[in-house]
TORVO-899180 format. One line per 8 residues: number of its first residue (from 1); their letters; for each residue x, z, y of N, C-alpha, C. Coordinates in steps of 0.05 Angstrom, whole numbers, plus 5000, padded with zeros to 4 digits. Atoms other than C-alpha are relative to their C-alpha. Example, Ala and Ser with C-alpha at 12.3 -4.5 7.8 and 13.67 -1.06 7.14 Angstrom:
2
1) AS) 5018/5000/4976/5246/5156/4910/5018/5000/5024; 4984/4999/4976/5273/5143/4979/4985/5014/5022
//
This chain:
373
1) XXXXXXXX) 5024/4992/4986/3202/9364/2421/4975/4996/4983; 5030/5004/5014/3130/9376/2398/4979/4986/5009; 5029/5025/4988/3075/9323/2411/4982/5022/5008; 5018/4988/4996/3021/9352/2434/4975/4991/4976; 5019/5002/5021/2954/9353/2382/4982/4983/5008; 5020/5027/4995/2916/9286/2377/4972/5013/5004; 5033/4996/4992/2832/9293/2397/4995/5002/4963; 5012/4997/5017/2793/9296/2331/4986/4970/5001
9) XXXXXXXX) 5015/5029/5003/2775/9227/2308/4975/4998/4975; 5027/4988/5016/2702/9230/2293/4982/4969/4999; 5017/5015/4995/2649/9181/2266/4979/4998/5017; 5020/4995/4981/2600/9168/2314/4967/5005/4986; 5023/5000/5009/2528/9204/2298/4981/4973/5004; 5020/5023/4995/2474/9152/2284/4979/4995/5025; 5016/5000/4978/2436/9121/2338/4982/5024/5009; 5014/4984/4996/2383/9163/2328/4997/5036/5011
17) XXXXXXXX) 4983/4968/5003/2417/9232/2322/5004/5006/5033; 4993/4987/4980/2415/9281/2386/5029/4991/5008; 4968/4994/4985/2489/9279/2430/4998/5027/5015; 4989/4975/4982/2513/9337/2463/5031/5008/4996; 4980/4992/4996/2567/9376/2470/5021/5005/4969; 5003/4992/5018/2614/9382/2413/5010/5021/4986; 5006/4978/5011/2615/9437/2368/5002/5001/4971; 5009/5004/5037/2627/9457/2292/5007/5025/4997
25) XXXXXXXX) 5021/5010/5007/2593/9481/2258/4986/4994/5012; 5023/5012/4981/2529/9451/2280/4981/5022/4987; 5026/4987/5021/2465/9505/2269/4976/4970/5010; 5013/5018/5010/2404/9461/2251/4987/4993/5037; 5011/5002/4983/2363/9433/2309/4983/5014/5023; 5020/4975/5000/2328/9490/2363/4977/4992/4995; 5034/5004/4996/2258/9503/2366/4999/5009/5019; 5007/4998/4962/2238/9496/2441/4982/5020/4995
33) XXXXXXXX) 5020/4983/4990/2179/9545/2424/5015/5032/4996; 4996/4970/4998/2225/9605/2415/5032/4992/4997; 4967/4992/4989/2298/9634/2432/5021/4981/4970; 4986/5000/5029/2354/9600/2381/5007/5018/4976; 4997/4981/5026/2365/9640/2311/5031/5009/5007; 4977/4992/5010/2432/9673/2304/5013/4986/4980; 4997/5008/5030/2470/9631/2249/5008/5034/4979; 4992/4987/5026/2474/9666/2177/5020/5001/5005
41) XXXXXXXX) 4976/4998/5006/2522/9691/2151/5008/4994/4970; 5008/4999/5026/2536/9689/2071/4979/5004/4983; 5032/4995/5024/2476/9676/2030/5010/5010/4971; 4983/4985/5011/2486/9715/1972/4985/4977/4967; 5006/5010/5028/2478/9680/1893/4973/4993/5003; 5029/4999/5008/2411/9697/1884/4988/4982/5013; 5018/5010/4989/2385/9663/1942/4994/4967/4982; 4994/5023/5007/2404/9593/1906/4982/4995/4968
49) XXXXXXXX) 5013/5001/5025/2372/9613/1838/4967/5004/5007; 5039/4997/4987/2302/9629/1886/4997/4968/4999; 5021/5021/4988/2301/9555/1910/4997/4978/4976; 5013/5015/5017/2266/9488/1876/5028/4981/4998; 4970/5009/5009/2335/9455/1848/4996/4982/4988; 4995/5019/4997/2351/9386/1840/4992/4995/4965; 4997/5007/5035/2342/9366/1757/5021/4992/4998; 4975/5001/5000/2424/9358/1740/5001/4971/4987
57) XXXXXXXX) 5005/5026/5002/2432/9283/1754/5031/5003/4992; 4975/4996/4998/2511/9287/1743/5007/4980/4973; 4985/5033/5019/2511/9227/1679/4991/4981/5027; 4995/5024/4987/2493/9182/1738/5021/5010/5027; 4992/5002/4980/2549/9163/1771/5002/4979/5027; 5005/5022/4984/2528/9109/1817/4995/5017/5029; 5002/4987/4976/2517/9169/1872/4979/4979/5016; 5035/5014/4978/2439/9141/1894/5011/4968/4991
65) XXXXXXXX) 5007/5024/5003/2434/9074/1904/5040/4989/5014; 4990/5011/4994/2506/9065/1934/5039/4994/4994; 4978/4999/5010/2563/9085/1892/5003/4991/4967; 5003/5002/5025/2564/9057/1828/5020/5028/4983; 5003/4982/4988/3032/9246/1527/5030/5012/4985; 4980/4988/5016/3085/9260/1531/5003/5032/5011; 4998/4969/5001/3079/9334/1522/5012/5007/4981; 4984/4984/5024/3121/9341/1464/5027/5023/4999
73) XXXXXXXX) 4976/4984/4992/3180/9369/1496/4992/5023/5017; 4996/4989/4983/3143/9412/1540/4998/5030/4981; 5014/4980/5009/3129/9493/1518/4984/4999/4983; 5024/5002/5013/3077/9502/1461/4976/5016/5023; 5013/4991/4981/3061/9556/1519/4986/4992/5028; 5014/5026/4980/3042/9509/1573/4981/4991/4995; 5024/5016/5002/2996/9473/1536/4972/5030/4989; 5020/4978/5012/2959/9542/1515/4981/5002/5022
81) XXXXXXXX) 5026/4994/4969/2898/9533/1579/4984/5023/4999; 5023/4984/4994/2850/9586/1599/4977/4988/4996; 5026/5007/4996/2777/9576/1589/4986/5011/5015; 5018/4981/4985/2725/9596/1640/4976/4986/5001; 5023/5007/5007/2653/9583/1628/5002/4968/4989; 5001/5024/5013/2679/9521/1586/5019/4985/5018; 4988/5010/4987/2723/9497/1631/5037/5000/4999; 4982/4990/5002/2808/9500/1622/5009/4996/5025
89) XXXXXXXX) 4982/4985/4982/2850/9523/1665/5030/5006/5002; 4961/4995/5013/2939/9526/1675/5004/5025/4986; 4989/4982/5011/2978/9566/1627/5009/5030/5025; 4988/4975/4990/2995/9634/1652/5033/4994/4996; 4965/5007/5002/3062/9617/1629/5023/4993/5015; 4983/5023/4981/3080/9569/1685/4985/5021/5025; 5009/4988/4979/3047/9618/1744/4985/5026/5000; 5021/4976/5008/3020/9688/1754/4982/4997/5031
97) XXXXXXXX) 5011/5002/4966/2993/9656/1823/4966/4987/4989; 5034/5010/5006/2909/9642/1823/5000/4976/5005; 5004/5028/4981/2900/9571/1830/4960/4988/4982; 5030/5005/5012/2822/9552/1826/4996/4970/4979; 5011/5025/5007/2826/9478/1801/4995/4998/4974; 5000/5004/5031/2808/9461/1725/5022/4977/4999; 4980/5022/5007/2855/9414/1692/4987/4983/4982; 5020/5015/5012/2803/9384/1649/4999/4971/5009
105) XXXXXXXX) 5003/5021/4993/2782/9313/1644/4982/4994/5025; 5017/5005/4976/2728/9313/1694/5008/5010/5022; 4985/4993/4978/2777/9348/1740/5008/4976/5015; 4971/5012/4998/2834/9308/1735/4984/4960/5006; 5024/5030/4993/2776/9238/1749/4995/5005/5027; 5001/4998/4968/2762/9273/1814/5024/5006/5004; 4977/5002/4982/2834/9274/1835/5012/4974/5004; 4997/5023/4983/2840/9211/1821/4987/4988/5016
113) XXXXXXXX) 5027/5005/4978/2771/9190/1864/5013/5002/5022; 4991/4988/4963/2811/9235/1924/5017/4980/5000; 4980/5017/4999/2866/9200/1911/4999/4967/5019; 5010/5036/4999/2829/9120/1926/4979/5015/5032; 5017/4983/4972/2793/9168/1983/5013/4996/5025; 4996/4987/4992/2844/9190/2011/5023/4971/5014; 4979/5012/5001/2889/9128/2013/4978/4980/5019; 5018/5014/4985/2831/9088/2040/4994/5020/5036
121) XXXXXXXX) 4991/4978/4969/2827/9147/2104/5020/4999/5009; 4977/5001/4987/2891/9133/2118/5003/4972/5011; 4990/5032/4992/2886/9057/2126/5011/4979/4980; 4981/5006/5018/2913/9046/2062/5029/4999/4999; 4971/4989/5001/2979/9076/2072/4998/5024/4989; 4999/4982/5030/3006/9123/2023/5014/5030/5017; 4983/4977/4993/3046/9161/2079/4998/4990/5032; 5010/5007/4965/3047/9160/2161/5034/5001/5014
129) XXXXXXXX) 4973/5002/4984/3122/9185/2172/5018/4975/4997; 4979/5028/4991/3178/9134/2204/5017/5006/4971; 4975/4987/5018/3220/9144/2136/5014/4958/5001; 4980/5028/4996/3277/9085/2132/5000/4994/4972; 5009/5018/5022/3280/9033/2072/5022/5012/4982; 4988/4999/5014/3338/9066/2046/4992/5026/4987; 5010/4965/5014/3310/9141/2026/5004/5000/4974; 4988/4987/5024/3342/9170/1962/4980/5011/4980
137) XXXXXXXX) 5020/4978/5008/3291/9226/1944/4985/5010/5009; 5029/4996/4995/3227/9235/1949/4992/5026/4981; 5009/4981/5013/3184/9292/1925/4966/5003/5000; 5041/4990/4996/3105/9304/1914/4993/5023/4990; 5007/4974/5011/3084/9369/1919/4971/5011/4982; 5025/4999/5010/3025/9391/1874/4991/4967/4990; 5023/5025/5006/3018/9323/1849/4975/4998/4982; 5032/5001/5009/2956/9331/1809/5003/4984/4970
145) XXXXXXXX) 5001/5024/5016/2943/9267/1767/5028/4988/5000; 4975/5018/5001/3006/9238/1794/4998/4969/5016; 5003/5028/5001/2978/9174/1821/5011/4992/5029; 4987/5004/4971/3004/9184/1903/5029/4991/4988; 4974/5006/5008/3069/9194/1859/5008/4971/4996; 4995/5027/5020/3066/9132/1815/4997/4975/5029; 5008/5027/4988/3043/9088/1881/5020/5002/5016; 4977/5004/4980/3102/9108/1926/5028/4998/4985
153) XXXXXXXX) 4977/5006/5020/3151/9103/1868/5002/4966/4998; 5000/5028/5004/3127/9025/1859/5010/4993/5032; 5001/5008/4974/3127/9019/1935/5031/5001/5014; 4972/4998/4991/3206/9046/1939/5019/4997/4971; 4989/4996/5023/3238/9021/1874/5029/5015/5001; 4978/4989/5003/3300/9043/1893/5005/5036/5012; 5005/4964/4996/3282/9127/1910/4997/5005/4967; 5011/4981/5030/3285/9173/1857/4975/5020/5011
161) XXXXXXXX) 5019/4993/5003/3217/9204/1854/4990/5027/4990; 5002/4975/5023/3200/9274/1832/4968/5008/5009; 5018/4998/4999/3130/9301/1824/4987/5037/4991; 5007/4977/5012/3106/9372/1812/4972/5014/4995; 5019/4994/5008/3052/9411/1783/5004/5017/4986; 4995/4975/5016/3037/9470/1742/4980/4991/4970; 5001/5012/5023/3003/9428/1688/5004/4970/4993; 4996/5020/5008/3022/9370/1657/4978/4984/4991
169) XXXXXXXX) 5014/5017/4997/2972/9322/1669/5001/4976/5007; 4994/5032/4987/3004/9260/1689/5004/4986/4970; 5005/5012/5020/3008/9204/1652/5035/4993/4983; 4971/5000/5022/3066/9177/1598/5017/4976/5016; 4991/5030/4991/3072/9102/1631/5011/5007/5030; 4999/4998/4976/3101/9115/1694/5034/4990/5018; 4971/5015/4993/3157/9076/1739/5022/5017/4989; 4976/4983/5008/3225/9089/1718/5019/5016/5018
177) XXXXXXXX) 4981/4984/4980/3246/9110/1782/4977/5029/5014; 5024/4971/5000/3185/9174/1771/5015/5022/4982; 4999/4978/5018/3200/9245/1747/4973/5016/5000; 5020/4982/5000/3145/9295/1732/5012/5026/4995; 4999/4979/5010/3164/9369/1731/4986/5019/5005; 5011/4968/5000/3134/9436/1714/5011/5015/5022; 4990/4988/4993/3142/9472/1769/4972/5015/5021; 5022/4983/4980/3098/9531/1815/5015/5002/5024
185) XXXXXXXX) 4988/5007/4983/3119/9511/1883/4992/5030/5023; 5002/4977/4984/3098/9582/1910/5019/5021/4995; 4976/4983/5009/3165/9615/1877/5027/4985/5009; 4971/5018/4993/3236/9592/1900/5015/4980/4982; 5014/5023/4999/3237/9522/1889/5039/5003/4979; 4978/5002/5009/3298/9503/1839/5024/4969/5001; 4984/5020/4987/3318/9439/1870/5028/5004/5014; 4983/4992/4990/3381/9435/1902/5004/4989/5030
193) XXXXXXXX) 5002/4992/4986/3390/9452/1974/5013/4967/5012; 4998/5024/4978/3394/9389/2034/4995/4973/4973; 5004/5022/5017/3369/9334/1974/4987/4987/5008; 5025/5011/5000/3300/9307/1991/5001/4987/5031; 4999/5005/4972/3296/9255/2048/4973/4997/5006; 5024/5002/4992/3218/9254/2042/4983/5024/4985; 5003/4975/5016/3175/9317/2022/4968/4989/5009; 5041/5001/4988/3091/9304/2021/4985/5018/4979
201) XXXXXXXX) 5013/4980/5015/3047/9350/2006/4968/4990/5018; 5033/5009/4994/2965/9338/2009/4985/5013/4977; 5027/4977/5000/2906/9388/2006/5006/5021/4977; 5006/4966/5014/2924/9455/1980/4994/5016/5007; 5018/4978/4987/2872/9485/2009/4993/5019/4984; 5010/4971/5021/2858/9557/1976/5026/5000/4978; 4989/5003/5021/2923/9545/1944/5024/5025/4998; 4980/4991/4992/2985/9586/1983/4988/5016/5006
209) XXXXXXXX) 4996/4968/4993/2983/9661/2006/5018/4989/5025; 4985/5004/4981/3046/9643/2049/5010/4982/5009; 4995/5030/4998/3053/9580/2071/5026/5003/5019; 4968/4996/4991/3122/9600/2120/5019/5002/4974; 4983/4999/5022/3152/9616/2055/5005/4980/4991; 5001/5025/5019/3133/9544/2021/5026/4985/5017; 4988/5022/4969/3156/9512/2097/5027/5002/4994; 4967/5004/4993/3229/9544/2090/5009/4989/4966
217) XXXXXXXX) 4992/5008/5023/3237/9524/2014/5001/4964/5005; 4998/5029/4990/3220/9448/2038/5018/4995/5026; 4976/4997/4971/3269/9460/2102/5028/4998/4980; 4975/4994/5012/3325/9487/2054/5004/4972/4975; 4995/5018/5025/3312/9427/1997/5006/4973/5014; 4999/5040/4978/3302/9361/2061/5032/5002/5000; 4981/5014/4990/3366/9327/2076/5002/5002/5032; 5004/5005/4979/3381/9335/2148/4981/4973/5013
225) XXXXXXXX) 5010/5031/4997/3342/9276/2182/4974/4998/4980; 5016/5007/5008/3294/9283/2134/4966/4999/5002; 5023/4992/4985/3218/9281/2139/4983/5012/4981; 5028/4986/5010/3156/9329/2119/4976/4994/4998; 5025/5008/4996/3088/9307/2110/4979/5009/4992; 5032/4979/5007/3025/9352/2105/4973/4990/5005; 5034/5006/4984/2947/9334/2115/4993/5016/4974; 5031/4981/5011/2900/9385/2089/4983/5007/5019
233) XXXXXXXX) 5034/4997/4988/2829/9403/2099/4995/5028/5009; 5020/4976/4992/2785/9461/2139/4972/4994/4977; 5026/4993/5008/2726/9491/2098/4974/4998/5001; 5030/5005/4974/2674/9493/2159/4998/4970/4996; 5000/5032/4988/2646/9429/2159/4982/4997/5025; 5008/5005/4984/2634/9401/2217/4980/4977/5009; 5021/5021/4999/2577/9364/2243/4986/5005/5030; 5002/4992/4967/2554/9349/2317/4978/4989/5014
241) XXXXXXXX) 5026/5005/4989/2482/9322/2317/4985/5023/4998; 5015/4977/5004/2453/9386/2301/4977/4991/4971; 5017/5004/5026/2426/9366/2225/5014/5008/4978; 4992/4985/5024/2460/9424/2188/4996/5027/5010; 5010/4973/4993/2421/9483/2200/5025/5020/4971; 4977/4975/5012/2458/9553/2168/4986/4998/4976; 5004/4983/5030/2418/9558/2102/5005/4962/4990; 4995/5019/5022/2435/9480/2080/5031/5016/4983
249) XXXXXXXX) 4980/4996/5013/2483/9487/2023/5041/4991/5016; 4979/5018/4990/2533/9447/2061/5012/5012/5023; 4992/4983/4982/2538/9493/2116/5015/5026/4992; 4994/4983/5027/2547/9547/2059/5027/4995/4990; 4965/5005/5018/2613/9518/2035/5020/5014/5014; 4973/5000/4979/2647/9533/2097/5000/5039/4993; 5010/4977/5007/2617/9611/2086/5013/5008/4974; 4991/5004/5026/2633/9607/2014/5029/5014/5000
257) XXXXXXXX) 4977/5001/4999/2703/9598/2021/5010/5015/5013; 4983/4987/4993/2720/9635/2077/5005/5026/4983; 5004/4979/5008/2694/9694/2040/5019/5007/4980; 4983/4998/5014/2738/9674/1984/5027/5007/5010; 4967/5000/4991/2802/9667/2027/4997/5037/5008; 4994/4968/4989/2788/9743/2060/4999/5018/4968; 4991/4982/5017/2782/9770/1993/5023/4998/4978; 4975/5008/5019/2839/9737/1962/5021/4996/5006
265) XXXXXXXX) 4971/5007/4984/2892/9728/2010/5010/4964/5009; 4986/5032/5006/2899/9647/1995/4977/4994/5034; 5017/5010/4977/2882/9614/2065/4992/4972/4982; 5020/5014/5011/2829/9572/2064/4992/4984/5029; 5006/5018/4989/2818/9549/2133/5025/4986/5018; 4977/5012/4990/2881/9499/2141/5001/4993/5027; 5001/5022/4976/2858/9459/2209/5003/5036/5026; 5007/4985/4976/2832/9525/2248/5019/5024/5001
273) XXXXXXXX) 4979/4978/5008/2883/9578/2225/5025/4986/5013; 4974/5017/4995/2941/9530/2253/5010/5017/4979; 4978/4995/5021/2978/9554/2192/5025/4987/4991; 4981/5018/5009/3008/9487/2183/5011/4997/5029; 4987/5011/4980/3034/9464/2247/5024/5031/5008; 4988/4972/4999/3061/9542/2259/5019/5001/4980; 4981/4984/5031/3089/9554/2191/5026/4974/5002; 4975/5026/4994/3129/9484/2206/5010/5008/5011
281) XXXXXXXX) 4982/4990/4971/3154/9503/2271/5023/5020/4988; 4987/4979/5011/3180/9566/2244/5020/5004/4977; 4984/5003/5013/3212/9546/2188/5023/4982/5019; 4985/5005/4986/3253/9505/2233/4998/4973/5012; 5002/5030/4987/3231/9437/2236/4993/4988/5030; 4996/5015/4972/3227/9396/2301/4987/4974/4999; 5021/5016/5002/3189/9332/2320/4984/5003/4988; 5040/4998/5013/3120/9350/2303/4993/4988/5009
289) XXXXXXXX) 5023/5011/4988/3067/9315/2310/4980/5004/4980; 5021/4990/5009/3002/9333/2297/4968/4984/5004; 5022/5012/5003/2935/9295/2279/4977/5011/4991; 5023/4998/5007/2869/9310/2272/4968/4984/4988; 5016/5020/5011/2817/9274/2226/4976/5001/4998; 5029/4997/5015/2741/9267/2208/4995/4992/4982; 5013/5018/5027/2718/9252/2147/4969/5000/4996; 5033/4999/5008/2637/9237/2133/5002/5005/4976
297) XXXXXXXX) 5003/4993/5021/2624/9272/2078/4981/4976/4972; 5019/5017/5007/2565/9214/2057/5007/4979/5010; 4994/5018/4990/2560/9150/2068/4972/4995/5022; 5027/5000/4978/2510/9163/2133/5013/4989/5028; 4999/5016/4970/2554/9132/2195/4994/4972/4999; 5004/5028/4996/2527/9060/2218/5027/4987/4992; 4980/5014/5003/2601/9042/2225/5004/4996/4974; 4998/5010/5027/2618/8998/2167/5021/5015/4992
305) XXXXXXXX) 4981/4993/5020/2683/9027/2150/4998/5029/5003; 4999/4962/5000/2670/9107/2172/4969/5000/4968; 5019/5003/5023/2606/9082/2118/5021/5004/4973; 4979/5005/5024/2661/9065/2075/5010/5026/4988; 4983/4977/5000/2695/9126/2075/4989/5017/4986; 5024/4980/5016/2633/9166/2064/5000/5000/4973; 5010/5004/5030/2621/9132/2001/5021/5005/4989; 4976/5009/5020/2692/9134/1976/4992/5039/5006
313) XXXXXXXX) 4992/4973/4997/2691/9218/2001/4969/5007/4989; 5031/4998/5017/2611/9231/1975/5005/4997/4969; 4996/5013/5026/2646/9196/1903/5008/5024/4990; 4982/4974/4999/2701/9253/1909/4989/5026/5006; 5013/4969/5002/2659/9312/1928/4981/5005/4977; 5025/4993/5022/2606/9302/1878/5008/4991/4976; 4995/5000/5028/2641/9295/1812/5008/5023/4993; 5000/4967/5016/2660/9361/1796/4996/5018/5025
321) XXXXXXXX) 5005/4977/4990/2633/9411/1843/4996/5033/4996; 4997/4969/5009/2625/9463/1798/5039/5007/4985; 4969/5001/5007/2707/9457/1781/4999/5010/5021; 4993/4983/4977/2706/9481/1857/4992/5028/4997; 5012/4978/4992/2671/9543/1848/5004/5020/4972; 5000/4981/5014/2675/9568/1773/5021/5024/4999; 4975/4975/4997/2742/9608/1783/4992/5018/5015; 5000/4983/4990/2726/9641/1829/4969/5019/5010
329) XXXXXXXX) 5028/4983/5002/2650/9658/1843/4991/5017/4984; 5005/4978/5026/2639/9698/1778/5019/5032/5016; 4986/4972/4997/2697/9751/1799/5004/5004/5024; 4993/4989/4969/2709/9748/1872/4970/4999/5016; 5027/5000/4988/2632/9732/1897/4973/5016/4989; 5025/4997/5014/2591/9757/1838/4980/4990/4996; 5022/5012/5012/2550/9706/1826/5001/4986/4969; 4996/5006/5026/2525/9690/1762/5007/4972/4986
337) XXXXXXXX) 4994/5020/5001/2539/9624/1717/4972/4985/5014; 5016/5011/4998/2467/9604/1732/4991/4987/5037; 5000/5001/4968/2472/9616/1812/5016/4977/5000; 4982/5025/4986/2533/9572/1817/4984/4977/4987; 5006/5033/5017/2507/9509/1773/4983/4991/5024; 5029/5009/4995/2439/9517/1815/5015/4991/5029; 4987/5001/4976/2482/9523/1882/5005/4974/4998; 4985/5021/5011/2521/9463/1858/4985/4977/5000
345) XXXXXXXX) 5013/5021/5004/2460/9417/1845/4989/4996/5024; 5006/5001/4976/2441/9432/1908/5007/4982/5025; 4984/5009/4987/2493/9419/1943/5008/4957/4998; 5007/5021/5016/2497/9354/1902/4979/4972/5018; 5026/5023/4986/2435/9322/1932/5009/5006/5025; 5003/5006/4974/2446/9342/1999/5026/4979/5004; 4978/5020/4995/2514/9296/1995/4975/4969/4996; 5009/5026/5017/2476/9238/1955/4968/4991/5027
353) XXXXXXXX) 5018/5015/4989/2417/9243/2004/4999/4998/5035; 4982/5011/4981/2459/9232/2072/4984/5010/5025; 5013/4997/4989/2405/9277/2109/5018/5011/5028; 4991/4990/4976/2458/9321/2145/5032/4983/5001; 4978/5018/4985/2514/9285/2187/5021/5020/4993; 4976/4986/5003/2572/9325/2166/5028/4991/4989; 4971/5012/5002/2648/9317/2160/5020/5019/4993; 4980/4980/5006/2707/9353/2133/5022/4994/5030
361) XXXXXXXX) 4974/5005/4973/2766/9361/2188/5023/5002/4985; 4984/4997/5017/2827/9342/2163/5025/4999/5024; 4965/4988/4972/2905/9366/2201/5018/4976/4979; 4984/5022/5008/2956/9309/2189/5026/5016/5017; 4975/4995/4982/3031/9340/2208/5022/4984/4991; 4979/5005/5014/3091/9301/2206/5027/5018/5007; 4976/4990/4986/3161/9338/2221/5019/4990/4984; 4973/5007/5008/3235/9324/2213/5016/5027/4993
369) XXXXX) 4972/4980/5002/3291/9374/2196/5020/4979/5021; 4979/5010/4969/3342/9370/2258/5023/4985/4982; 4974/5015/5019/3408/9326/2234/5016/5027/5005; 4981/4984/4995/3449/9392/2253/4995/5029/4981; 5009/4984/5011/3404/9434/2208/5001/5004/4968
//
């Protein structure tokens, strides 16, 4: 049976901050002397290269006052990256699928950031499903850096561990009961069929086209009994004092992106699309359960530890922002290099200066594969 979908666990706006009903997006505050505005819709490049733009603070990382290889064996073709306005990018070799992230050093710093983010939003647990002390094989999908890998590998010495990605960016030192492989988890998966008694996958947002397709490749690879674990993010950010009118940048992201997902096919909004909880179901799994998160983008809630959070997710949004946007704004939005940077610094300060109350929404699913399946 399917749980029904937890409430949305939200920091509470600051004393001061309006209450009402809630709502996301939030448009900015009315004006009692006339009817409310319509929200925008996509502001287009230009507007961003009109306004008065931040001076590009980005050597300090202290965020304001409150944040202070073995590749020898792999392809010579693998390691051949793309460049895009200075930036590299995975081999064509290993995928003909778009994936926006850079692989660069200042990438691969903000994945680990999410990583210490992301583990701290959870309570400091690395994972949520009931899995039993004896589990075999594990898997991390998209691992990134590798470092979710490397911490649930220490945490189960006795699992074999596998890790995937489409560039080799992990590190050399890594437990002995860790694998790392090349692999594009949007093609039929080359694992072998009922193996994996734990499968986690976290934030590939803008990543998959067909996420039912991924669902039955992780159905066909679990172990009967075994469990699935998903949390990714929505785009829209949400905010419920009314202090993110439509032209902040921050309101813009959610805009941004969808625009990207309709012209690209790759969904983009995970939480509101039920994509995930659906695309589970359907592939076949059973016991769902389904969670709903907030994250403060800043560190602007009173509460000490939703403060916390902020600062650890404010650390992680604002180290590479323009890694979010160069792939794809140049050819799918048309804006120029100069629009995105300016957008970017923009955006930047409004994190660092904690004016608007805003939060990402994040979907937490766990499911099982049936024992008869």
């Amino acid at each position: 049976m399917s749980s029904p979908t937890n409430k949305a666990q939200s920091p509470e706006p600051e004393a001061r901050s309006p209450k009402g009903k809630e709502r996301s997006p939030t448009p900015g505050p009315a004006d009692e002397s006339s009817e409310p505005s319509e929200p925008v819709g996509l502001l287009a490049g230009s507007h961003w290269a009109e306004q008065e733009h931040p001076v590009d603070d980005d050597a300090d990382s202290a965020l304001g006052s409150d944040v202070a290889s073995s590749t020898a064996s792999l392809s010579s073709s693998i390691l051949k990256y793309r460049t895009i306005q200075g930036r590299t990018y995975h081999s064509d070799a290993v995928t003909d699928q778009e994936y926006w992230g850079p692989n660069d050093e200042i990438a691969n710093e903000m994945l680990d950031i999410f990583h210490h983010f992301m583990t701290l939003f959870l309570d400091g647990k690395l994972y949520t499903a009931p899995l039993k002390d004896n589990i075999q094989n594990a898997l991390d999908v998209c691992t990134g850096t590798g470092l979710w890998a490397i911490d649930f590998a220490d945490e189960h010495p006795n699992c074999n561990v596998y890790g995937t990605d489409i560039s080799p960016i992990q590190p050399n030192w890594v437990p002995p009961n860790l694998r790392f492989d090349i692999e594009d988890v949007t093609k039929p998966w080359t694992y072998q069929e009922n193996f994996f008694d734990y499968v986690h996958i976290r934030w590939l947002t803008a990543v998959v086209k067909d996420w039912p397709a991924l669902y039955r490749e992780v159905y066909k690879c679990m172990k009967p009994g075994g469990w699935l674990e998903h949390i990714d993010a929505e785009v829209n950010l949400v905010c419920l004092d009314g202090t993110m009118p439509p032209d902040t940048a921050m309101y813009q992201w959610g805009q941004i992106w969808s625009e990207i997902g309709r012209k690209t096919g790759l969904v983009v909004n995970m939480v509101d699309s039920g994509c995930m909880d659906a695309g589970i179901r359907e592939a076949g799994f059973t016991n769902i359960e389904v969670e709903d998160l907030l994250a403060p983008v800043s560190p602007w809630p009173a509460d000490k530890r939703q403060k916390e959070i902020g600062l650890f997710n404010c650390a992680f949004l604002t180290q590479d922002i323009e890694g979010f946007l160069t792939y794809f704004c140049p050819t799918v939005l048309g804006w120029t290099e100069k629009e995105t940077l300016i957008y970017a610094a923009i955006l930047r300060r409004e994190y660092k200066e904690c004016k608007v109350h805003a939060n990402f929404k994040w979907r937490l699913v766990r499911a099982q594969k049936p024992l008869d399946g």
